[in-house]
C-alpha positions as CSV (number, residue, x, y, z in Angstrom):
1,X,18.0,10.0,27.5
2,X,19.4,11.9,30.2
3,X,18.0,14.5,32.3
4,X,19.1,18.2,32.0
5,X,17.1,19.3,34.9
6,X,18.5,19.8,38.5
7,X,16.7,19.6,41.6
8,X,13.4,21.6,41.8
9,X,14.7,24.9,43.3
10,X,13.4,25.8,47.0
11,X,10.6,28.0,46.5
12,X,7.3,29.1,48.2
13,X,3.6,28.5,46.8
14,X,-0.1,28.2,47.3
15,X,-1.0,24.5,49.0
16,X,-2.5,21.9,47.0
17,X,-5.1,19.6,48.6
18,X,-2.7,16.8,48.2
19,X,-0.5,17.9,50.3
20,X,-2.8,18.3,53.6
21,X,-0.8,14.8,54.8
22,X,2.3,16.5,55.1
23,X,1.3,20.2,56.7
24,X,-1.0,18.1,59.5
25,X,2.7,15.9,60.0
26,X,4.6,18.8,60.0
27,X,2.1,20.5,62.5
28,X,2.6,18.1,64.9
29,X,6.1,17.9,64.9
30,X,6.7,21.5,65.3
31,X,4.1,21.6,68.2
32,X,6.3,18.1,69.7
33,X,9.4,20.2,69.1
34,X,8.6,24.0,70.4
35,X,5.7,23.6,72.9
36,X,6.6,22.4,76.5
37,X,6.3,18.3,76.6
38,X,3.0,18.6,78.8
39,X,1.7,21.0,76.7
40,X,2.6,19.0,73.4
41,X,1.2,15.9,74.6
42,X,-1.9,17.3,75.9
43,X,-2.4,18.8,72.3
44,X,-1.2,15.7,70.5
45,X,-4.1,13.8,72.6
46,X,-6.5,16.4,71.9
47,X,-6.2,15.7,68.1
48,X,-5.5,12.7,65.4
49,X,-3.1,13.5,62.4
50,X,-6.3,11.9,60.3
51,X,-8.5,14.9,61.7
52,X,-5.6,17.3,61.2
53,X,-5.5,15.6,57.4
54,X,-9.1,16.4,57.3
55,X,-9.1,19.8,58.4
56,X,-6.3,21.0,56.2
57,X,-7.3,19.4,53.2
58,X,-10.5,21.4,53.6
59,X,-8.7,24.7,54.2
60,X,-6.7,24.5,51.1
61,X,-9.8,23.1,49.1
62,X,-12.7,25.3,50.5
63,X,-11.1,28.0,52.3
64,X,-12.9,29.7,55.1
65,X,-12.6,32.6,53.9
66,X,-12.9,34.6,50.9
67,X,-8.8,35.9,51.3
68,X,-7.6,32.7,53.5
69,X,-4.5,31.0,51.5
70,X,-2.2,28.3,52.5
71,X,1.0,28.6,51.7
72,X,3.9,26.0,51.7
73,X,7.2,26.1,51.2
74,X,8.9,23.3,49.0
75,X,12.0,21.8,48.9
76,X,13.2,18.8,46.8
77,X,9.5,18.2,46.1
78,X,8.5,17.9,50.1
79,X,6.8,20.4,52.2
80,X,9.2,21.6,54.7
81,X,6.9,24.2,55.5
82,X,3.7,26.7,55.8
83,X,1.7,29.1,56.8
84,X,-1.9,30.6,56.5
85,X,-2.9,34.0,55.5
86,X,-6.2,36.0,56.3
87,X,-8.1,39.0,57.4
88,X,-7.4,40.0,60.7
89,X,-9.5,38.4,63.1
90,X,-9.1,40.4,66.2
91,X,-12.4,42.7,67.1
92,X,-10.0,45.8,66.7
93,X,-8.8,44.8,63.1
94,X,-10.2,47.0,60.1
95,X,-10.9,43.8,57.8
96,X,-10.1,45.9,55.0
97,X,-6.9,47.1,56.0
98,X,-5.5,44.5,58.4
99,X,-3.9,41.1,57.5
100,X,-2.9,38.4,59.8
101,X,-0.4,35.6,59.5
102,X,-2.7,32.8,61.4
103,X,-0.2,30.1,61.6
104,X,3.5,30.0,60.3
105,X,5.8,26.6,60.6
106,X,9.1,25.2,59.5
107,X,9.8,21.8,60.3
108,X,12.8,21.3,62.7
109,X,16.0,19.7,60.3
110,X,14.9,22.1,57.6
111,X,15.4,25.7,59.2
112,X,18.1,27.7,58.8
113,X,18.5,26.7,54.9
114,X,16.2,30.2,53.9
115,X,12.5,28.5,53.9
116,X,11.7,30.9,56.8
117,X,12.4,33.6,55.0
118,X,11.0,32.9,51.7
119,X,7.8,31.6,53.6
120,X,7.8,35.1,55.4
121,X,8.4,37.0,52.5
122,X,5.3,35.1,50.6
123,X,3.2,35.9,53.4
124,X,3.7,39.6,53.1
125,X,3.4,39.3,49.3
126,X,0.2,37.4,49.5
127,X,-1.4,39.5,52.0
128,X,-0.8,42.9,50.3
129,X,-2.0,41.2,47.1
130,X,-5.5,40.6,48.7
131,X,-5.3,44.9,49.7
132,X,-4.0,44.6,53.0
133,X,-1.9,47.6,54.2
134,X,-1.0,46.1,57.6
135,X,-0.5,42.5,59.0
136,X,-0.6,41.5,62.6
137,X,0.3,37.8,64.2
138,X,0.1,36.7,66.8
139,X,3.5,34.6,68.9
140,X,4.4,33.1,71.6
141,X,5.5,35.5,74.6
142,X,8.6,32.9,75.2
143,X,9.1,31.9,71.4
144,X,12.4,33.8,71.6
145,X,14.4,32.2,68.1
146,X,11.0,33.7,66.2
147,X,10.5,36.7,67.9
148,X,14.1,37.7,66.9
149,X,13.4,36.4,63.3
150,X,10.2,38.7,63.0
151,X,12.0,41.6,64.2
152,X,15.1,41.4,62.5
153,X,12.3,42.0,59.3
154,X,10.7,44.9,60.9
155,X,7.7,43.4,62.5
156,X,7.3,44.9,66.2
157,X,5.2,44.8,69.1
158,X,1.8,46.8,69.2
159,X,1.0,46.2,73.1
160,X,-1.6,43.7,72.9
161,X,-1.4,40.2,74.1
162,X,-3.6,37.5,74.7
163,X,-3.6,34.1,76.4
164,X,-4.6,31.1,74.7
165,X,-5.6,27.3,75.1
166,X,-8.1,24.9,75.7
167,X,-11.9,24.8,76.7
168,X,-10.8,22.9,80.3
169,X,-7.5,25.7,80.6
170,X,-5.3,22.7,81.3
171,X,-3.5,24.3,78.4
172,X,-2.5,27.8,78.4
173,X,0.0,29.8,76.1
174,X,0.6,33.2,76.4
175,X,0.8,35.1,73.0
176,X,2.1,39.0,72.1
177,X,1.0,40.7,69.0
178,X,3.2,42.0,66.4
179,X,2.5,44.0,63.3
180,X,4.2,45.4,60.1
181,X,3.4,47.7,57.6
182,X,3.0,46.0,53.9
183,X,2.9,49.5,52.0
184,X,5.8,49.2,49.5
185,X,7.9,52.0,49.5
């Protein structure tokens, strides 16, 4: 008997637990490929793709929070990429109002094919499903290639920034904040 069915179409969904492996993999090679090599390797070091594992796994199975969602996007049956969803956590965020986009990722050989978008896109959808009016995330100052993406879909800076890293500060990053509206006109 043959097969009628095609490929599975690209498409966008919430994670399953299963798949924690492959958004800890694709973590780390999105840090390896974007972050400066010390920087990389010093966060690399810091954590073990088995922790990583670990700690996704338990975000997708027992969430944080009551409106946290991971979200992957799928191609051919393999995450390419994903992103998380959640109140906004900064002290000036109205929890009821104000979304965030906490972490956002498409692994290297599979952007430009659309997954960006459709991941961004979900993101919006998910968070004004949970009664968020506004979303916020927060970028890297010298992440050019997804600065332009976010603005070229209307998200824009709101003046804050922020610098980032770890506990010792031999890793620093520096961060802006950008926001959209989610109302749907």
């Amino acid at each position: 008997m043959t097969s009628t069915s095609g490929p599975l179409a690209d498409s966008v969904r919430i994670a399953w637990p299963a798949e924690a492996a492959a958004v800890a993999e694709l973590q780390r090679r999105v840090w390896d490929s974007e972050l400066a090599a010390d920087v990389a390797e010093a966060l690399l070091a810091e954590v073990s793709t088995a922790d990583m594992t670990l700690a996704w796994e338990q975000a997708i199975s027992r969430p944080p929070q009551a409106r946290y969602r991971v979200l992957v996007a799928v191609a051919d049956a393999r995450v390419v990429g994903f992103a998380t969803t959640v109140p906004g956590q900064d002290p000036d965020a109205d929890e009821a109002a104000d979304g965030e986009v906490g972490e956002f990722a498409v692994d290297p050989p599979a952007r430009h094919r659309g997954h960006g978008s459709r991941l961004l896109n979900a993101c919006a959808d998910t968070l004004r499903a949970d009664g968020f009016r506004q979303a916020r995330w927060w970028v890297g100052e010298a992440n050019e290639e997804l600065r332009g993406f976010l603005a070229a879909a209307g998200w824009v800076p709101d003046g804050s920034s922020r610098e980032i890293g770890s506990d010792d500060e031999s890793v620093r990053l520096s961060q802006i904040r950008l926001h959209t509206d989610l109302s749907v006109e």
